[in-house]
FIKOLZA-1660 file (N, C-alpha, C; in steps of 0.1 Angstrom, whole numbers, plus 5000, padded with zeros to 4 digits):
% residues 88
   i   px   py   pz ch aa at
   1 5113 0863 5749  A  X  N
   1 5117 0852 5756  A  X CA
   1 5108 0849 5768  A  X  C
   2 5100 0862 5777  A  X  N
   2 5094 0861 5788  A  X CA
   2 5078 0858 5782  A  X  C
   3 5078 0859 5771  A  X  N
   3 5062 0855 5768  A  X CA
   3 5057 0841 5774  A  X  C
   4 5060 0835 5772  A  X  N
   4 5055 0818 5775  A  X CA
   4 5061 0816 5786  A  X  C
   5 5067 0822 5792  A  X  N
   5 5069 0820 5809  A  X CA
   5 5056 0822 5817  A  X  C
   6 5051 0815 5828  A  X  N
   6 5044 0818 5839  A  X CA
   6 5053 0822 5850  A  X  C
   7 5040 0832 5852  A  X  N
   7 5048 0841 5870  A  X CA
   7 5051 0828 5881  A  X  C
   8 5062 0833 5884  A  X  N
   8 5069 0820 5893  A  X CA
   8 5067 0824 5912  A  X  C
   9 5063 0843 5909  A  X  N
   9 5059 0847 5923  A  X CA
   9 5047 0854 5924  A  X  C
  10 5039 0852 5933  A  X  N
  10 5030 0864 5930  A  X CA
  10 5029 0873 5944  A  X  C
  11 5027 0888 5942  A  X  N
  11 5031 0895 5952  A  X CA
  11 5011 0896 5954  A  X  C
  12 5007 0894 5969  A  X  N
  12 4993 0890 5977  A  X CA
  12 4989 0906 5987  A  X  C
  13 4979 0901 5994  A  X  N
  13 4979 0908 6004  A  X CA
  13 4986 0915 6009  A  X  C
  14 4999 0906 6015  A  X  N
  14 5007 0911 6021  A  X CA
  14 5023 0920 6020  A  X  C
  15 5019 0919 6006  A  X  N
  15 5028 0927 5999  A  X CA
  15 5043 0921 5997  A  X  C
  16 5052 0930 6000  A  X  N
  16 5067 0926 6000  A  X CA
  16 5072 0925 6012  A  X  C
  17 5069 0912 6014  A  X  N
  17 5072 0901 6025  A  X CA
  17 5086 0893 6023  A  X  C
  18 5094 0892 6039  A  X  N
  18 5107 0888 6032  A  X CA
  18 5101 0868 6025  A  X  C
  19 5092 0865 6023  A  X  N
  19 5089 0853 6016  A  X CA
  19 5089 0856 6005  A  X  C
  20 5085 0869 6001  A  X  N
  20 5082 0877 5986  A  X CA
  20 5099 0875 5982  A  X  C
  21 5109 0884 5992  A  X  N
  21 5119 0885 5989  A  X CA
  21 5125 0873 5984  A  X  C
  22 5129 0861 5995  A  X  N
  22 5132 0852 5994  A  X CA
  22 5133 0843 5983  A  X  C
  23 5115 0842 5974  A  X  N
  23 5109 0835 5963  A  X CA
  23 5118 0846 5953  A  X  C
  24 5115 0855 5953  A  X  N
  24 5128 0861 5941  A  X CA
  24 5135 0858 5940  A  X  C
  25 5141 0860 5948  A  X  N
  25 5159 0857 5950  A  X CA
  25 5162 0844 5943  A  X  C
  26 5156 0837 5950  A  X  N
  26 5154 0818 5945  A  X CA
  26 5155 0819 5926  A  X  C
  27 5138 0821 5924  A  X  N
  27 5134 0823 5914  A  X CA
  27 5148 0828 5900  A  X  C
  28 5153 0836 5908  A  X  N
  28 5164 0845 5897  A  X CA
  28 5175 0839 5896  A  X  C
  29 5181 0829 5905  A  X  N
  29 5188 0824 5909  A  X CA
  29 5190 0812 5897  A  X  C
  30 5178 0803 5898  A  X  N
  30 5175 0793 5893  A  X CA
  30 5166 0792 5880  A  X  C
  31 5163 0800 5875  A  X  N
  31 5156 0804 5860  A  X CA
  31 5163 0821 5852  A  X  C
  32 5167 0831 5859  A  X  N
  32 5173 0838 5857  A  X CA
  32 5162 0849 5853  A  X  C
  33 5154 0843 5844  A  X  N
  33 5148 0856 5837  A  X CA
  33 5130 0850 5844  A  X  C
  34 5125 0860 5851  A  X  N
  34 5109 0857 5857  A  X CA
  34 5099 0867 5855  A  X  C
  35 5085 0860 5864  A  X  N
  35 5073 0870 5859  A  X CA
  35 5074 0872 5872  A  X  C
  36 5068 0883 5876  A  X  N
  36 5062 0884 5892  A  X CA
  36 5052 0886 5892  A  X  C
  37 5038 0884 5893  A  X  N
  37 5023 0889 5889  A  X CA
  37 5020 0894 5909  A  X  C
  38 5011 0905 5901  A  X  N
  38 5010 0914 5913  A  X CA
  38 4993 0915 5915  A  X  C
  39 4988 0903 5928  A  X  N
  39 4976 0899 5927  A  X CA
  39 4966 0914 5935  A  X  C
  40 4978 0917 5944  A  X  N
  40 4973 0929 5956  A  X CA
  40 4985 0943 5949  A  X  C
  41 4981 0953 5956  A  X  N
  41 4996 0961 5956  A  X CA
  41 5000 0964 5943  A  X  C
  42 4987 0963 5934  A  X  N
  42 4990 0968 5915  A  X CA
  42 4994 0984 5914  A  X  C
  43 4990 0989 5923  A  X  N
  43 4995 1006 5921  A  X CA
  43 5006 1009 5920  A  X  C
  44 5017 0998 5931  A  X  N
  44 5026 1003 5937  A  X CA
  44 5040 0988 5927  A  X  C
  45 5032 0984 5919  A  X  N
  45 5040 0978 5912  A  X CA
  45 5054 0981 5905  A  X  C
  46 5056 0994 5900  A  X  N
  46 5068 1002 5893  A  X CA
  46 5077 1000 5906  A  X  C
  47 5071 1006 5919  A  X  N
  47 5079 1013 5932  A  X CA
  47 5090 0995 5937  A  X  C
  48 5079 0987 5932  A  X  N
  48 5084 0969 5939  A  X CA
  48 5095 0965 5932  A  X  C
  49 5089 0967 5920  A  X  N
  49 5102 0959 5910  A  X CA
  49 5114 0971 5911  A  X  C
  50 5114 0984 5909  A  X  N
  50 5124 0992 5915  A  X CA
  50 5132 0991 5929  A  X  C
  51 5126 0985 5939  A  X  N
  51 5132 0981 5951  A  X CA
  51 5139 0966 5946  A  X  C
  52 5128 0957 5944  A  X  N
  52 5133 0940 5938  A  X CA
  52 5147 0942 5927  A  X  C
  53 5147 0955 5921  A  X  N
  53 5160 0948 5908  A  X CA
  53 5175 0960 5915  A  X  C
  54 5167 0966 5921  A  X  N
  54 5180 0974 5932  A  X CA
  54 5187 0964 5945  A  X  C
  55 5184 0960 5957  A  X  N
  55 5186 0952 5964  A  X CA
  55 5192 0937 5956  A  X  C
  56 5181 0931 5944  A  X  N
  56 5187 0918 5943  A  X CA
  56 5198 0921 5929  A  X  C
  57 5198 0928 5925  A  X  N
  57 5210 0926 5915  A  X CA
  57 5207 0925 5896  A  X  C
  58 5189 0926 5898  A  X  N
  58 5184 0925 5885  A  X CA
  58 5183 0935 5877  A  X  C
  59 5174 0933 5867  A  X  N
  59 5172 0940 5857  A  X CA
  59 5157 0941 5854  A  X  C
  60 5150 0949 5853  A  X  N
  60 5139 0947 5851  A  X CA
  60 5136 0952 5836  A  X  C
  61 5127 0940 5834  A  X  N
  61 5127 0935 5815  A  X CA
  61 5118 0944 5810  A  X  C
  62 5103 0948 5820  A  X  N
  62 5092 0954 5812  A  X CA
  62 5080 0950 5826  A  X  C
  63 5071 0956 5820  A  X  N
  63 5061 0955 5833  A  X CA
  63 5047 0953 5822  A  X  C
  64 5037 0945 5822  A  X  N
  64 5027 0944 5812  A  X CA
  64 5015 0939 5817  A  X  C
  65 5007 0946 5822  A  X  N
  65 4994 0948 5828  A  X CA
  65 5000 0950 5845  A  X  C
  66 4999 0935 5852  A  X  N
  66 5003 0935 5867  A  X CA
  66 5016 0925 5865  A  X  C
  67 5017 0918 5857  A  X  N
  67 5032 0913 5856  A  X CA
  67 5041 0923 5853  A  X  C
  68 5051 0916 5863  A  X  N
  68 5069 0924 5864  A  X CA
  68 5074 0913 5858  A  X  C
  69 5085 0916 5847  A  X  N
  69 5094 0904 5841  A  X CA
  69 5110 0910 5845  A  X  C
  70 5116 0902 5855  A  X  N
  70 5131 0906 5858  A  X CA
  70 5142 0896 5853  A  X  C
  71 5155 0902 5851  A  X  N
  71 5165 0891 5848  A  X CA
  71 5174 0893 5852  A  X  C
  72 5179 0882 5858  A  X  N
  72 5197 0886 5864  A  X CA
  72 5204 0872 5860  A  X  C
  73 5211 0874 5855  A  X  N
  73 5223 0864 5850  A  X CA
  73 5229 0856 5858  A  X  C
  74 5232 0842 5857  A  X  N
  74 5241 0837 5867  A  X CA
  74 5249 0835 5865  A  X  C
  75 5261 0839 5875  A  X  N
  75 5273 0844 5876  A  X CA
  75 5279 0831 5871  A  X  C
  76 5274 0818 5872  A  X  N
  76 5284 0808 5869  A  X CA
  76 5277 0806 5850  A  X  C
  77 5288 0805 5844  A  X  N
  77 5285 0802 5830  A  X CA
  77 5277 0791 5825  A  X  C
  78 5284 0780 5831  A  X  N
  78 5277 0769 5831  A  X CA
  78 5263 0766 5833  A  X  C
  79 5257 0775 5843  A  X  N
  79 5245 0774 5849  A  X CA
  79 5236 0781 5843  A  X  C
  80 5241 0788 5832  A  X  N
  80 5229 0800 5828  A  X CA
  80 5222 0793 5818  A  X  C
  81 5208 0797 5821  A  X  N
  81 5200 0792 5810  A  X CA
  81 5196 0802 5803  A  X  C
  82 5194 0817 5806  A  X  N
  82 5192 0826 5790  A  X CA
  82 5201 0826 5784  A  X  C
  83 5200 0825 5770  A  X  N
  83 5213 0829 5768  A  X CA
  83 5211 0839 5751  A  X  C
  84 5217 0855 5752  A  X  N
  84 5215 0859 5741  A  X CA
  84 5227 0861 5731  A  X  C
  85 5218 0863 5718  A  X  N
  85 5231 0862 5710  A  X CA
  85 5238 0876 5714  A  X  C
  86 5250 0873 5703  A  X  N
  86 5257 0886 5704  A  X CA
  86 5250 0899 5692  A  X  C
  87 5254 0908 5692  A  X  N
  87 5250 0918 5682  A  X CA
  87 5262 0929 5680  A  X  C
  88 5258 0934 5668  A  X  N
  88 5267 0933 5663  A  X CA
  88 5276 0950 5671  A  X  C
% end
């Protein structure tokens, strides 16, 4: 599902900045499932998205090259746009 998504944040210079935080938050809020692309701070990418899906409430989907793909559900049913089947 995260393949033909573009990164909606990308983490720079300055690392995990509360703007970094902020644009997540938004981002997950409002699309649910995202890319994070990690232009600076590629080393320390595992340690980010482990801080990002602890603090915000996510899930982290997989990590592939410098993209982080996270998802967190919205709480209101109505509002969610992933949506998977059931199994069995």
């Amino acid at each position: 599902m995260a393949h033909g998504l573009n990164p909606v944040v990308m983490v720079g210079k300055n690392g995990l900045t509360d703007g970094v935080w902020q644009a997540v938050d938004e981002a997950l809020e409002n699309h649910e499932l995202i890319k994070i692309k990690f232009i600076d701070f590629k080393d320390s990418k595992q340690e980010i998205a482990g801080q990002l899906t602890k603090t915000l409430s996510a899930e982290l989907i997989g990590i592939i090259g410098n993209i982080v793909i996270l998802y967190r559900q919205n709480p209101d049913e109505e509002k969610r746009i992933v949506i998977f089947e059931k199994t069995r």
